[in-house]
C-alpha positions as CSV (number, residue, x, y, z in Angstrom):
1,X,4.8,61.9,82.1
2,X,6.8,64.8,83.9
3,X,6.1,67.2,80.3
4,X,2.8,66.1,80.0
5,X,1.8,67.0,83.3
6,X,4.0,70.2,83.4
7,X,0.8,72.3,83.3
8,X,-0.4,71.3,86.5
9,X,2.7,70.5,88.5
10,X,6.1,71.7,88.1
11,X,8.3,70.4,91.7
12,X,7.3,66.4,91.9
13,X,7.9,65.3,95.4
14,X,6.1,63.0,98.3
15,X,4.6,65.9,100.0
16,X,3.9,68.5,96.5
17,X,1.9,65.5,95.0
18,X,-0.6,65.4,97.9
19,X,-1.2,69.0,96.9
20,X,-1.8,69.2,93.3
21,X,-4.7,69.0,90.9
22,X,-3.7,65.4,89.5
23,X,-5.8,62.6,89.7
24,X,-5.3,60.0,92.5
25,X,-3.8,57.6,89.9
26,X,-2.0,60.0,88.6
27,X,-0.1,61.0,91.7
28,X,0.3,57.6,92.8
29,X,2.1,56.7,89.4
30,X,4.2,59.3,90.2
31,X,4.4,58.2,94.0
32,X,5.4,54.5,92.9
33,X,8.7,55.4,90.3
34,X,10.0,57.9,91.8
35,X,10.0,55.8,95.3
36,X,11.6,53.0,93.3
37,X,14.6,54.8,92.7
38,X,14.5,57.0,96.3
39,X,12.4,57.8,98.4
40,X,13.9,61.5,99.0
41,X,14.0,62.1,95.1
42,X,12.6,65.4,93.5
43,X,11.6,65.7,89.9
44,X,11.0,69.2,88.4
45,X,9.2,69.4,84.9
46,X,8.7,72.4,83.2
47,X,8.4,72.0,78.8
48,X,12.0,71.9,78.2
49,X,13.2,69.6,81.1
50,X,12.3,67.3,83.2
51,X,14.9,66.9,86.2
52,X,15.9,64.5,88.9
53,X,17.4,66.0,91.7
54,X,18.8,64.1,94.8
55,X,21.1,67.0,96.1
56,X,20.5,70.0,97.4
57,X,21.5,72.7,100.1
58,X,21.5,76.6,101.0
59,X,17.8,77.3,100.4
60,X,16.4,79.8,103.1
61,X,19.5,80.5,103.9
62,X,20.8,84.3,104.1
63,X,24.6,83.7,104.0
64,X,24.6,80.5,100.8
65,X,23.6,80.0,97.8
66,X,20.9,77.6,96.8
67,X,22.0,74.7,94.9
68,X,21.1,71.8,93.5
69,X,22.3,68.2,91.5
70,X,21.0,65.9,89.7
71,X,20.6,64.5,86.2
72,X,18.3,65.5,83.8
73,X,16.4,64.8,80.3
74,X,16.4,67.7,77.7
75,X,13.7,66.1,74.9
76,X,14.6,69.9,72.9
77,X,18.0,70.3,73.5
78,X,20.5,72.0,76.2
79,X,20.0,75.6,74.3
80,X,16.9,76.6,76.4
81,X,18.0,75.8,79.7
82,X,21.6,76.5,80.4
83,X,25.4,76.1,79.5
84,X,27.1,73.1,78.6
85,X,30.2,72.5,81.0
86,X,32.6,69.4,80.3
87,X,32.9,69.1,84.2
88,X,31.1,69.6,87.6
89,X,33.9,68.8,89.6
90,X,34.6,72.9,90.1
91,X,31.8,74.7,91.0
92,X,30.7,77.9,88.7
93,X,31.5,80.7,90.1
94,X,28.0,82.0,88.8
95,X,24.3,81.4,88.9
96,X,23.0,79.8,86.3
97,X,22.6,76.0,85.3
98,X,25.3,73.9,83.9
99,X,24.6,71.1,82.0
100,X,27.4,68.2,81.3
101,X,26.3,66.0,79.0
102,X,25.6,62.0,79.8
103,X,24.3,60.3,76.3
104,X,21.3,61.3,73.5
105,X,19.1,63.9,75.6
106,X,20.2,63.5,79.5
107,X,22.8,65.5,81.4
108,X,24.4,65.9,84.6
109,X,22.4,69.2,85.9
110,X,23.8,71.9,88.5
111,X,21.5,74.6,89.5
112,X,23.3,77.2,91.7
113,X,20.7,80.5,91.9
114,X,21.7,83.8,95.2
């Protein structure tokens, strides 16, 4: 759903849905499954990922980076989006996004941007 709709929305949350060009079935697809996991999840789709993300912290912020986790599904591959990391458990010391992978096409995703 998330790379099929990439065109017309690319940050999938409660209050982005009731903004976008979607049809109201659409959005309320969207509203249903990603409430039956959490209701504070946020999906981001773009044609080479679409990503779950349930932490976050630093945006706005003048003296943090923004960051983010989550997991994510690849259908093309890690190679387009970022490095592969065999662990999350110390933080990069760069921005970028690290990938660790879980099974097929789905990774653990870190985001970490100035």
């Amino acid at each position: 759903m998330g790379i099929e709709d990439a065109q017309a929305i690319s940050y999938v949350s409660e209050d982005s849905l009731k903004q976008s060009s979607l049809t109201q079935a659409r959005r309320d697809e969207y509203t249903r499954l990603l409430s039956g996991i959490r209701r504070d999840l946020v999906m981001g789709v773009d044609a080479n990922a679409v990503s779950f993300s349930y932490w976050g912290g630093g945006v706005g912020l003048a003296i943090a980076r923004s960051w983010k986790k989550g997991i994510a599904y690849l259908p093309n591959g890690p190679k387009k989006v970022g490095v592969i990391v065999s662990s999350l458990d110390k933080l990069p010391a760069n921005d970028g996004v690290y990938l660790v992978p879980v099974e097929g096409n789905w990774y653990l995703i870190y985001v970490q941007i100035d």
